[in-house]
N, C-alpha and C positions, 0 to 999 in steps of 0.2 A: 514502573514495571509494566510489560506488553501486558494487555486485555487482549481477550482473544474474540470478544465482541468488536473491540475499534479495529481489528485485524479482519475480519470477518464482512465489516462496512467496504475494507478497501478490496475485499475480493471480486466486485460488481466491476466490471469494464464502464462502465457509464460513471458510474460514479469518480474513480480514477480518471476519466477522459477530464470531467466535470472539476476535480482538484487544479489536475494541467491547467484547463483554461485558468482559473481563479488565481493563477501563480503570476499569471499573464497581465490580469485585468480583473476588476470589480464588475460583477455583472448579475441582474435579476433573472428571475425564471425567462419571461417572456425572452430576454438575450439568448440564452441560451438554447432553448426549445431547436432553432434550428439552426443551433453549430451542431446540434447533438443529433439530430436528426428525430426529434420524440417529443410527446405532446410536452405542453405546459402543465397540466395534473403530475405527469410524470414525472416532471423534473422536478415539480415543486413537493413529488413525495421523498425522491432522489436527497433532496438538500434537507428536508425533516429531518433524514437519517443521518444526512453527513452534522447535520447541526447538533442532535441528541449527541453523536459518539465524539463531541468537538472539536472539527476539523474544520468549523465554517462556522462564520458568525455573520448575524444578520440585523441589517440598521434599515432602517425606514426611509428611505429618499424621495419627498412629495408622496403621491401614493404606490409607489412601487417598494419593493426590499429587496433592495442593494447586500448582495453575500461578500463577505472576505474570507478571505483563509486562512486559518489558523499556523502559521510557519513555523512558532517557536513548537507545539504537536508531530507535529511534521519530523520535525531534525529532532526529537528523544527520538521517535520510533526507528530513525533509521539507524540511528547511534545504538538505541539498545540492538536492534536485531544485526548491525556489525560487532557488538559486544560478542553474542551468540556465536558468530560466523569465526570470529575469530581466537574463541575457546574450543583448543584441542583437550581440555580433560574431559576424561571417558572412554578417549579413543587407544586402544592397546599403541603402545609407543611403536611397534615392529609394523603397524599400518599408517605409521605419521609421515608426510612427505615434509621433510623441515623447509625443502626448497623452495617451496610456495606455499599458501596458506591452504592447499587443498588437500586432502587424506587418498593415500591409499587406493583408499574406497572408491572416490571416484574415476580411478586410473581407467582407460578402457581396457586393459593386459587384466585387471583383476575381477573375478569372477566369485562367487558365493556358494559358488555350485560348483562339482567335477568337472571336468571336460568333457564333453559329448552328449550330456544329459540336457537336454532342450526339454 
């Protein structure tokens, strides 16, 4: 089940940058500091958080610490929130679009409001 903490981790743009690369390559703070454009402190506070909510794991290579990332983490989170995406209960049936997976709701013709009231 989604945390809305480990949801919360991936809402930082740096951090998300930071997954990317890791997807890519194994890489320690100092590597990263400037793909990322930002200190070394920062990134190594950056990876604390991605390491607590565990998306990254970290192994000691000589004296540096080499991050991987967590992928099996990765693919629940996106499975459950297409889980989500793709349950229409709740939605009144007369706003369901059956012809794609999108509602109504999002149509641009459909509005929540009267017409003219801005």
């Amino acid at each position: 089940m989604l945390h809305a903490a480990q949801l919360s981790v991936l809402a930082d743009p740096t951090r998300l940058r930071i997954l990317e690369l890791l997807t890519q390559n194994t890489y320690c703070t100092s590597d990263l500091a400037p793909l990322l454009g930002v200190s070394i402190p920062a990134v190594s506070q950056h990876m604390k958080i991605l390491q607590a909510a565990g998306f990254v794991t970290a192994c000691r290579c000589g004296n540096k610490m080499q991050y991987i990332i967590d992928r099996g983490l990765l693919k629940t989170i996106a499975s459950e929130i297409n889980s989500i995406a793709d349950t229409q209960s709740g939605v009144p049936a007369e706003l369901r679009d059956t012809s794609t997976s999108s509602t109504a709701l999002e149509q641009p013709n459909w509005m929540p409001w009267p017409a003219g009231k801005d």
